[in-house]
mmCIF entry with sequence, helices, sheets and N, C-alpha, C, O atoms, coordinates in Angstrom:
data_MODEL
# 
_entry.id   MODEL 
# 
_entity.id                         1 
_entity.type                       polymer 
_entity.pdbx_number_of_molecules   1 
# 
_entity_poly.entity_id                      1 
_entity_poly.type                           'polypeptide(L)' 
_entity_poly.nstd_linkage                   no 
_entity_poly.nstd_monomer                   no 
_entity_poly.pdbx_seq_one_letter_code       
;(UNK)(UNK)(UNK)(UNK)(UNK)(UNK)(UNK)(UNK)(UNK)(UNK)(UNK)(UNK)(UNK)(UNK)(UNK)(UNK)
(UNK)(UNK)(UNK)(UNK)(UNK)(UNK)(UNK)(UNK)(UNK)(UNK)(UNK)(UNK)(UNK)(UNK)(UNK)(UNK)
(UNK)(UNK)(UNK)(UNK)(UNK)(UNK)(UNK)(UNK)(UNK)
;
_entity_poly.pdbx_seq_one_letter_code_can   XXXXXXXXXXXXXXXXXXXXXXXXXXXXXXXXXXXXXXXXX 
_entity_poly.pdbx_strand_id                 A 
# 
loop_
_entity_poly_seq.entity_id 
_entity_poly_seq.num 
_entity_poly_seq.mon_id 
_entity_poly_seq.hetero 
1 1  UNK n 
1 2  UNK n 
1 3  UNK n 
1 4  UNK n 
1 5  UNK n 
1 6  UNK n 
1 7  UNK n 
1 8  UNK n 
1 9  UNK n 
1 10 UNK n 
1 11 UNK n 
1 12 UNK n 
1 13 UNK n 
1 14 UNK n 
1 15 UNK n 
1 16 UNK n 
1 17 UNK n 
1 18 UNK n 
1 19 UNK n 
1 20 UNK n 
1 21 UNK n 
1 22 UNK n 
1 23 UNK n 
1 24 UNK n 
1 25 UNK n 
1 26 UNK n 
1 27 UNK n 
1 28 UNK n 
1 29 UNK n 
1 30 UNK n 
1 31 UNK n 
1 32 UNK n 
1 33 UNK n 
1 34 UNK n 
1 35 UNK n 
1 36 UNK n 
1 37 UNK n 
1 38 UNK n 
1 39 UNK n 
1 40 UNK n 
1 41 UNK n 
# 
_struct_asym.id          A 
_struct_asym.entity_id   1 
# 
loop_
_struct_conf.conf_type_id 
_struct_conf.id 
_struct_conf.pdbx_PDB_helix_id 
_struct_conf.beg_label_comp_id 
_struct_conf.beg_label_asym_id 
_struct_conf.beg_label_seq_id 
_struct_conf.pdbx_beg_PDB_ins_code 
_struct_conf.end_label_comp_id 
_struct_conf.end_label_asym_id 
_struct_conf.end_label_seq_id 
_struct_conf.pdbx_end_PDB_ins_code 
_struct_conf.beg_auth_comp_id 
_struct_conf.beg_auth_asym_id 
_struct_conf.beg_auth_seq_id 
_struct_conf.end_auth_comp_id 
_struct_conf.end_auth_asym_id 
_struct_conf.end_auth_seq_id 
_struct_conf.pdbx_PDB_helix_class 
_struct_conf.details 
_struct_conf.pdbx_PDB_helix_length 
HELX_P HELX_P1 AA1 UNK A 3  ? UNK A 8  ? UNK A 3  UNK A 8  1 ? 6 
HELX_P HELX_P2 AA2 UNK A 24 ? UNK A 32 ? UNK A 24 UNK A 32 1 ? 9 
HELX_P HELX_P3 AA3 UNK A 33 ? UNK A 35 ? UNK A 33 UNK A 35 5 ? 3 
# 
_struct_conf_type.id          HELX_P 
_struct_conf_type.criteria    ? 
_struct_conf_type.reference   ? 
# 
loop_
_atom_site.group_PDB 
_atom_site.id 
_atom_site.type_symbol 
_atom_site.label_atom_id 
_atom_site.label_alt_id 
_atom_site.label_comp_id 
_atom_site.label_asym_id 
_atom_site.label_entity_id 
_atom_site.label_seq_id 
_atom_site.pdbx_PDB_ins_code 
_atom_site.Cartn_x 
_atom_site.Cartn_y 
_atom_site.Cartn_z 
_atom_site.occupancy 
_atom_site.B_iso_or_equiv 
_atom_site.pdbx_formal_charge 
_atom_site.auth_seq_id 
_atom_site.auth_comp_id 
_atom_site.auth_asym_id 
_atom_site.auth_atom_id 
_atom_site.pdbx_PDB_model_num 
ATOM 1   N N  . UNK A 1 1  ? -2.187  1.017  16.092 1.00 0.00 ? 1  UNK A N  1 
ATOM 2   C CA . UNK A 1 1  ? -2.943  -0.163 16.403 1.00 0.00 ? 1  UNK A CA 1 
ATOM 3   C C  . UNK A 1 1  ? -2.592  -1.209 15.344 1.00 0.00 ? 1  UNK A C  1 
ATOM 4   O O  . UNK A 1 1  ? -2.369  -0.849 14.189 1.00 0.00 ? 1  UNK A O  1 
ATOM 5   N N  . UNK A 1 2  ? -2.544  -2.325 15.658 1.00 0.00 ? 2  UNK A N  1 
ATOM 6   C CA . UNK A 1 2  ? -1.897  -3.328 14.880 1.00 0.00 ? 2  UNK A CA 1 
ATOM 7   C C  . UNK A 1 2  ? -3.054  -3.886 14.088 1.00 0.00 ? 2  UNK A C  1 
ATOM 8   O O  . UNK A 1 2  ? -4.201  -3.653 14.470 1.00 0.00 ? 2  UNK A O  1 
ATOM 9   N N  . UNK A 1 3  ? -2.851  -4.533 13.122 1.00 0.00 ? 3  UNK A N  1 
ATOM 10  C CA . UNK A 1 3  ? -4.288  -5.056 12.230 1.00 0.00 ? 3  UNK A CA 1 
ATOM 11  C C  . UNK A 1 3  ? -4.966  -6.141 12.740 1.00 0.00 ? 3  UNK A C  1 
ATOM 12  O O  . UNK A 1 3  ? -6.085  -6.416 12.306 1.00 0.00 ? 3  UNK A O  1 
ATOM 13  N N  . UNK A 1 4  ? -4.183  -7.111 14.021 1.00 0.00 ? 4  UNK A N  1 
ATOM 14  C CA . UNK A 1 4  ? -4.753  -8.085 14.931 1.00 0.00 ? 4  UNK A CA 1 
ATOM 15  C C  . UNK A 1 4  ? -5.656  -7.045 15.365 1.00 0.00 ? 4  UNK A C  1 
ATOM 16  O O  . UNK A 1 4  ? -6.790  -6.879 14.914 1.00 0.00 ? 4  UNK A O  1 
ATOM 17  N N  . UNK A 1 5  ? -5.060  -6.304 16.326 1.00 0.00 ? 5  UNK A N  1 
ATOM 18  C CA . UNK A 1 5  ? -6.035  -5.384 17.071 1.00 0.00 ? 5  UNK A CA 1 
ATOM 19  C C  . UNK A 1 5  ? -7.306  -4.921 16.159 1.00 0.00 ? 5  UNK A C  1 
ATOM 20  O O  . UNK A 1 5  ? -8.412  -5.107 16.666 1.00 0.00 ? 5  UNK A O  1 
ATOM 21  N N  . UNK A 1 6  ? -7.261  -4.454 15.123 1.00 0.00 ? 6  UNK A N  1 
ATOM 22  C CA . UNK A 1 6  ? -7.914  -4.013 14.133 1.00 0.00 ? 6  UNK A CA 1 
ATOM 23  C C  . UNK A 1 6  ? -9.326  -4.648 13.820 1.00 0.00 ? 6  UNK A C  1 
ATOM 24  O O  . UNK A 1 6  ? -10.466 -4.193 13.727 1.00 0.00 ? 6  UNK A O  1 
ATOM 25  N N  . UNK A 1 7  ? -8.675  -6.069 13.680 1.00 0.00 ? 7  UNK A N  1 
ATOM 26  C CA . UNK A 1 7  ? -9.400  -7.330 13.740 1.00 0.00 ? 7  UNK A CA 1 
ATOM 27  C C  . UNK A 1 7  ? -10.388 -7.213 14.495 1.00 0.00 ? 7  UNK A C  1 
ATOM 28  O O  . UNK A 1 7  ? -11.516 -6.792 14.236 1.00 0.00 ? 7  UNK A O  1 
ATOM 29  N N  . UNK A 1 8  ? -9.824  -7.711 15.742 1.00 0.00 ? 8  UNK A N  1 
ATOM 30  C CA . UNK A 1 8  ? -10.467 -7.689 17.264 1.00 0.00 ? 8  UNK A CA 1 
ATOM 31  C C  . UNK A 1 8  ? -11.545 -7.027 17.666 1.00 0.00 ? 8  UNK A C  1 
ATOM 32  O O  . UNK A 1 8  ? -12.523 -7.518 18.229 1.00 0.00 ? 8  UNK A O  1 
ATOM 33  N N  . UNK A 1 9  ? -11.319 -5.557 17.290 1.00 0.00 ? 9  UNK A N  1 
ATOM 34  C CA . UNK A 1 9  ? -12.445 -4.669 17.702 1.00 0.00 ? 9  UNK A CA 1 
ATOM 35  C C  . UNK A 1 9  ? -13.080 -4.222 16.258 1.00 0.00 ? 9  UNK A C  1 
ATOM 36  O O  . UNK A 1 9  ? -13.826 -3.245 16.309 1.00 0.00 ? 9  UNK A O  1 
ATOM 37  N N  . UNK A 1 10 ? -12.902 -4.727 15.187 1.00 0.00 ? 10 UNK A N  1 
ATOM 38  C CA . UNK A 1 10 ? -13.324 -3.909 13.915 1.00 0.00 ? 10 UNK A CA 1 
ATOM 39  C C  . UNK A 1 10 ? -13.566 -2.948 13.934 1.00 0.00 ? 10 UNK A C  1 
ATOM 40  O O  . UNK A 1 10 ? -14.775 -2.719 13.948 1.00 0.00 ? 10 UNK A O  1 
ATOM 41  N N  . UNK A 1 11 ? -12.846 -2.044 13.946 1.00 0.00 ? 11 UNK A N  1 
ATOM 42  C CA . UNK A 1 11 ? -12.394 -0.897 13.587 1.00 0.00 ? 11 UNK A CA 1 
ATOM 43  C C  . UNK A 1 11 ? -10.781 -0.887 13.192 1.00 0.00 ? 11 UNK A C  1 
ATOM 44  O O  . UNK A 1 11 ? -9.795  -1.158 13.876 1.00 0.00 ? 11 UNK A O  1 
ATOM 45  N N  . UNK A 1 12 ? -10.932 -0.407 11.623 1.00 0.00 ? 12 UNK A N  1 
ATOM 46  C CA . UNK A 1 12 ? -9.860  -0.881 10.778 1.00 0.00 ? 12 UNK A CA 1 
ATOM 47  C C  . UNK A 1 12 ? -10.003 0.732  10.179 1.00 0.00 ? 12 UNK A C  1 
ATOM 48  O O  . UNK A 1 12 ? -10.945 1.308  9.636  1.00 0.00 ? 12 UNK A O  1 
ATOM 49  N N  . UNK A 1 13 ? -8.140  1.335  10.665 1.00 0.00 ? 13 UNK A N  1 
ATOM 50  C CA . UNK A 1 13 ? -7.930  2.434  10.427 1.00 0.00 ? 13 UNK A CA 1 
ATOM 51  C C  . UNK A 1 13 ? -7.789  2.876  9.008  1.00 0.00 ? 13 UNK A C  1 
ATOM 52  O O  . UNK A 1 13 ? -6.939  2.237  8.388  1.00 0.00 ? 13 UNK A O  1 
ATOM 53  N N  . UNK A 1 14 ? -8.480  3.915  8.264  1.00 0.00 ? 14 UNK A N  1 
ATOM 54  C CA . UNK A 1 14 ? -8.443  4.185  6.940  1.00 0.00 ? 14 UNK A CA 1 
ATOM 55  C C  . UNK A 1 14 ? -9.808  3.742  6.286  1.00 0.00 ? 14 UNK A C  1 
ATOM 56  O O  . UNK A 1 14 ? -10.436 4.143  5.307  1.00 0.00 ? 14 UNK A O  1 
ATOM 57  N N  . UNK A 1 15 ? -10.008 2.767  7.210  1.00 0.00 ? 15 UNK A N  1 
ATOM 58  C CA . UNK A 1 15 ? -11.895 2.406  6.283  1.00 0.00 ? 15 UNK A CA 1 
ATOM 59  C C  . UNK A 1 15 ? -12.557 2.412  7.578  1.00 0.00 ? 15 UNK A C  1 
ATOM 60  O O  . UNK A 1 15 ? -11.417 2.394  8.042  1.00 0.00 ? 15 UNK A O  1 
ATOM 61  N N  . UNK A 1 16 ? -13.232 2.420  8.513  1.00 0.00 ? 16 UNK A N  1 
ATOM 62  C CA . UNK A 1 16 ? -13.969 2.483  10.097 1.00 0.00 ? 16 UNK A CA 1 
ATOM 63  C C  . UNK A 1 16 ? -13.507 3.898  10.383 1.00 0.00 ? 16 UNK A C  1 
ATOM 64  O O  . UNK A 1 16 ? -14.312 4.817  10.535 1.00 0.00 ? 16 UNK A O  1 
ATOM 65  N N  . UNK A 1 17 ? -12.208 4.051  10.452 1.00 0.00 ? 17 UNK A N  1 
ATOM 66  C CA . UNK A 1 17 ? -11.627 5.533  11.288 1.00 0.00 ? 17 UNK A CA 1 
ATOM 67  C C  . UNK A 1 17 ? -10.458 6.394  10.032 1.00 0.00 ? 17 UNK A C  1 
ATOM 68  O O  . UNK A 1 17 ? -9.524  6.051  9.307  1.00 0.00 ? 17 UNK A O  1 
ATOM 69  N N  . UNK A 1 18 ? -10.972 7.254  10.250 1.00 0.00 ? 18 UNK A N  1 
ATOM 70  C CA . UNK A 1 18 ? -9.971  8.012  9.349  1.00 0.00 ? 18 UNK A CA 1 
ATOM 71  C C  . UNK A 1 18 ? -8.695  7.457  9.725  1.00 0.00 ? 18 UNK A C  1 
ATOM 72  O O  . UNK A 1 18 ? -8.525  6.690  10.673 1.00 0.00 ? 18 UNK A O  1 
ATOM 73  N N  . UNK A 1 19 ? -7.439  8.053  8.615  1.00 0.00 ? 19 UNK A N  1 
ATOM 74  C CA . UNK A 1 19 ? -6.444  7.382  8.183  1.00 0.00 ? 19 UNK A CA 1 
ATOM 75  C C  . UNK A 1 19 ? -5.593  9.347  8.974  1.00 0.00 ? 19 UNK A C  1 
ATOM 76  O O  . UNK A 1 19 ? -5.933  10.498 8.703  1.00 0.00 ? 19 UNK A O  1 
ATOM 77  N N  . UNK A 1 20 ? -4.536  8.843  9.886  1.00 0.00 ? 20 UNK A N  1 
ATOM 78  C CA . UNK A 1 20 ? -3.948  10.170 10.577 1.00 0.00 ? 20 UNK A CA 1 
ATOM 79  C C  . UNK A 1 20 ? -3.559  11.085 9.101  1.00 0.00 ? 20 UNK A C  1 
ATOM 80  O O  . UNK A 1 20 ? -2.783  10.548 8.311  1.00 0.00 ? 20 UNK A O  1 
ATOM 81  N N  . UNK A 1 21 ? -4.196  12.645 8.728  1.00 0.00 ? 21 UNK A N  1 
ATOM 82  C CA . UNK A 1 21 ? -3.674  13.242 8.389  1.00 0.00 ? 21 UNK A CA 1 
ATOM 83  C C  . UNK A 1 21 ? -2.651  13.647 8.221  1.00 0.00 ? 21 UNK A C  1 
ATOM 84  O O  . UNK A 1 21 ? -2.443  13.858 7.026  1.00 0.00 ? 21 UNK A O  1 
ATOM 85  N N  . UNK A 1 22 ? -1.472  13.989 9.154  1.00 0.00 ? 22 UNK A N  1 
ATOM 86  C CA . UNK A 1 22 ? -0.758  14.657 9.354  1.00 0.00 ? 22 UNK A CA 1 
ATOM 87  C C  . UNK A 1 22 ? 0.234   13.761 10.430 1.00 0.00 ? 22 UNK A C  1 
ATOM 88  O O  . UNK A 1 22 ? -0.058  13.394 11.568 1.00 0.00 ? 22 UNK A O  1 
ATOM 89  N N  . UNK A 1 23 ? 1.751   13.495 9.527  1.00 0.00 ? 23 UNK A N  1 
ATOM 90  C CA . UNK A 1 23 ? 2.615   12.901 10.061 1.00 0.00 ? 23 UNK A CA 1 
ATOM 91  C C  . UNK A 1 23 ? 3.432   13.656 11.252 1.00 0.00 ? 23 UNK A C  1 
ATOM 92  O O  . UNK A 1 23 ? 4.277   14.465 10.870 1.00 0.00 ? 23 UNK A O  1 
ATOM 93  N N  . UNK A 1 24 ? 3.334   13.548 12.099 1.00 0.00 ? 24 UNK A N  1 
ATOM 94  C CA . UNK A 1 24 ? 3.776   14.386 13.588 1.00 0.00 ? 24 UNK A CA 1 
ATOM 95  C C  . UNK A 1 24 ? 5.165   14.685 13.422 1.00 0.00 ? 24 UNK A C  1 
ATOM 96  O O  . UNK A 1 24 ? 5.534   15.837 13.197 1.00 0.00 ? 24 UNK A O  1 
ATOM 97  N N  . UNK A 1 25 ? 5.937   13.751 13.515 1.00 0.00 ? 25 UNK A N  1 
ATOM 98  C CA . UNK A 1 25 ? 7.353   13.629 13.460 1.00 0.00 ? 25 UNK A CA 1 
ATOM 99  C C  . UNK A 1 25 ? 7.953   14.290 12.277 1.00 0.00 ? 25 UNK A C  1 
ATOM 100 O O  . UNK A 1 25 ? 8.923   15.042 12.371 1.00 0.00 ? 25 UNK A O  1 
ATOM 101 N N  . UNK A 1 26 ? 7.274   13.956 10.997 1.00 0.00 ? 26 UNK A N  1 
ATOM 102 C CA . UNK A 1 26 ? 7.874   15.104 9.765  1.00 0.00 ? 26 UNK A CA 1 
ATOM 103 C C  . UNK A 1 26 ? 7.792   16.474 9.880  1.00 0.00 ? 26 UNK A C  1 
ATOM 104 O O  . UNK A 1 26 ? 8.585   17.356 9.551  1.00 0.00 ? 26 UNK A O  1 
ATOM 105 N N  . UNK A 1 27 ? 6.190   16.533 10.646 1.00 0.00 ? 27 UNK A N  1 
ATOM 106 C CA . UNK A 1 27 ? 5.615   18.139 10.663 1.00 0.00 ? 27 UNK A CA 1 
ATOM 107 C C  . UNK A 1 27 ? 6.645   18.466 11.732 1.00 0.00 ? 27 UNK A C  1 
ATOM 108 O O  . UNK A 1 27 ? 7.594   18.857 11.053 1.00 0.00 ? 27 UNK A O  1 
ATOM 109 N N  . UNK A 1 28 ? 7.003   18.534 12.969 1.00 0.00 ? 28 UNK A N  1 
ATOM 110 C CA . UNK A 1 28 ? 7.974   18.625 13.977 1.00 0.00 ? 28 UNK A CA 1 
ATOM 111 C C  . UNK A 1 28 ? 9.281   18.752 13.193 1.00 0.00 ? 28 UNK A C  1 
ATOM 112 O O  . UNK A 1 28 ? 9.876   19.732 13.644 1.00 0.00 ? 28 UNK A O  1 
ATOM 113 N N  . UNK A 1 29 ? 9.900   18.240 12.321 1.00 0.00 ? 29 UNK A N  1 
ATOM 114 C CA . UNK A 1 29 ? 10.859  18.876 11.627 1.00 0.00 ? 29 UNK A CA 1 
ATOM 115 C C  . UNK A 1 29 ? 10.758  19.678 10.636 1.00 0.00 ? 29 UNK A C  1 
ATOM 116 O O  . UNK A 1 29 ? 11.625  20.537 10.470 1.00 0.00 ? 29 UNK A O  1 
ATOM 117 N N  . UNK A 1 30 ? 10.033  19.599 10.059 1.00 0.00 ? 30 UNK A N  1 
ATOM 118 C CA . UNK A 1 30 ? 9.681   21.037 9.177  1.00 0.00 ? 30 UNK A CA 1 
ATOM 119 C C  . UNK A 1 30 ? 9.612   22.103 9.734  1.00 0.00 ? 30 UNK A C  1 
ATOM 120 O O  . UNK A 1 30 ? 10.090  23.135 9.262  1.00 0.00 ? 30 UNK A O  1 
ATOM 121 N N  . UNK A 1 31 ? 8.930   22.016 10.968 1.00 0.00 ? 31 UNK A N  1 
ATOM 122 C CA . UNK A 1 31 ? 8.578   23.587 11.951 1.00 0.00 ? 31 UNK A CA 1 
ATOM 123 C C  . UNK A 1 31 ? 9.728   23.826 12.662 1.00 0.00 ? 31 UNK A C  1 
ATOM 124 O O  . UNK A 1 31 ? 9.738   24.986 13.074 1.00 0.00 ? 31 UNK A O  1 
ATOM 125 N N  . UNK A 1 32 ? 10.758  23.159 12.990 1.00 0.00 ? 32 UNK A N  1 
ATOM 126 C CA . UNK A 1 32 ? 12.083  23.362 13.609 1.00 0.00 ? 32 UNK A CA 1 
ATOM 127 C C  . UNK A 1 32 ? 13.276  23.447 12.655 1.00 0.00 ? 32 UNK A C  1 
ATOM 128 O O  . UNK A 1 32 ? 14.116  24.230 13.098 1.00 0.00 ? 32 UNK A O  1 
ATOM 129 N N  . UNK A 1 33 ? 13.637  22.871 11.438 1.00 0.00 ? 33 UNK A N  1 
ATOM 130 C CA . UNK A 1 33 ? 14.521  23.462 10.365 1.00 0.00 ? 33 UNK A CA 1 
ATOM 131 C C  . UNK A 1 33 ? 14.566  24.828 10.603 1.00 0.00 ? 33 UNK A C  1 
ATOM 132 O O  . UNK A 1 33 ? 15.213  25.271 11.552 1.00 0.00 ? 33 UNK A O  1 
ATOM 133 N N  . UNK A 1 34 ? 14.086  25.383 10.014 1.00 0.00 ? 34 UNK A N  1 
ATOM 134 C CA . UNK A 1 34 ? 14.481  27.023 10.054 1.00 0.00 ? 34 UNK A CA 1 
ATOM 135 C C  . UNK A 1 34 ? 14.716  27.664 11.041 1.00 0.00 ? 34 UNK A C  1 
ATOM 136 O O  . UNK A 1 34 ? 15.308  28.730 10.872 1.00 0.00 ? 34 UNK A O  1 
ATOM 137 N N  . UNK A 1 35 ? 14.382  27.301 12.271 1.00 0.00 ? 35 UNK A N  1 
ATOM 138 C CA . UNK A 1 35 ? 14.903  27.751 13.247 1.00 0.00 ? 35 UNK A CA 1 
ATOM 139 C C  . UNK A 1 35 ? 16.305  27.784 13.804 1.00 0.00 ? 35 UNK A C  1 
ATOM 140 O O  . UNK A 1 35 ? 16.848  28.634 14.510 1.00 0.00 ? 35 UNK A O  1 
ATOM 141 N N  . UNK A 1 36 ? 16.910  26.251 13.137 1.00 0.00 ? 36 UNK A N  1 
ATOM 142 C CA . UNK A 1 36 ? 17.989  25.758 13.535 1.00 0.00 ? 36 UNK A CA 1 
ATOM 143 C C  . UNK A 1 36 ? 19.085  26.819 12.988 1.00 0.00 ? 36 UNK A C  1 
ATOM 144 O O  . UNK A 1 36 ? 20.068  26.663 13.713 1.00 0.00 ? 36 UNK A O  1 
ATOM 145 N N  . UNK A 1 37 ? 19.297  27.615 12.234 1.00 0.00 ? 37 UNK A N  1 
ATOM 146 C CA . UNK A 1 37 ? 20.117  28.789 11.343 1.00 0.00 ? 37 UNK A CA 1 
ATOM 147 C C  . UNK A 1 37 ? 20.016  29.671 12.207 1.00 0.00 ? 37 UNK A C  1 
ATOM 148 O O  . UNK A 1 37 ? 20.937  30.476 12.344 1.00 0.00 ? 37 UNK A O  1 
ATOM 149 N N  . UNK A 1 38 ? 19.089  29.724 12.850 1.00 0.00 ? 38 UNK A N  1 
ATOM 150 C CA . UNK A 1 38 ? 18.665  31.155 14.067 1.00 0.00 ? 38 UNK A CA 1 
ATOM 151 C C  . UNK A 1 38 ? 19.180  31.141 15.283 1.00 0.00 ? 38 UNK A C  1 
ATOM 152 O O  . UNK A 1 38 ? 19.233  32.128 16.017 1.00 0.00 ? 38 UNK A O  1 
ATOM 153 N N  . UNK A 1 39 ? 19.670  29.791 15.611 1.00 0.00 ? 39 UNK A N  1 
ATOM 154 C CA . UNK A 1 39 ? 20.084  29.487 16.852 1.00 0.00 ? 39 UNK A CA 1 
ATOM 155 C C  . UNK A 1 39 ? 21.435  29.805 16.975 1.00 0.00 ? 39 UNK A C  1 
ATOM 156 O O  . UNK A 1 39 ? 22.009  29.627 15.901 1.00 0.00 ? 39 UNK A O  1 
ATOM 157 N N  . UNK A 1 40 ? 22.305  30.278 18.020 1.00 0.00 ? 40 UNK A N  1 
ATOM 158 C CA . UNK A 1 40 ? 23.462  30.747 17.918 1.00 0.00 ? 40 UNK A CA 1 
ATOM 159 C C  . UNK A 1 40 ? 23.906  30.023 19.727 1.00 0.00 ? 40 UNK A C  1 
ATOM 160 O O  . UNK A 1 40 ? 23.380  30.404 20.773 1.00 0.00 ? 40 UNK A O  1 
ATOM 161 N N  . UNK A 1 41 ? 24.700  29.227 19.632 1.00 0.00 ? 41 UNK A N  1 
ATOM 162 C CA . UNK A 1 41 ? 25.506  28.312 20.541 1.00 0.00 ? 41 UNK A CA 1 
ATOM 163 C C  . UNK A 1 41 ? 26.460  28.889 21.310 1.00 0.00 ? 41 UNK A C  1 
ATOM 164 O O  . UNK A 1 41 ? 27.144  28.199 22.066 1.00 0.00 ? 41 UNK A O  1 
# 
């Protein structure tokens, strides 16, 4: 959500709504690295 948006509806992420824990896209490569050695083509 953009900080206009933020604006708009006040609700401002990190102070109104928690701030996302957990980065999706990093965690998704962390949990697939090791696998990648396991895989055989």
């Amino acid at each position: 959500m953009s900080s206009d948006e933020q604006d708009r509806y006040g609700c401002h992420i990190g102070i109104d709504y928690p701030s996302p824990t957990v980065d999706h896209r990093q965690a998704r490569q962390e949990y697939l690295e090791p696998g990648k050695s396991q895989v055989t083509r």
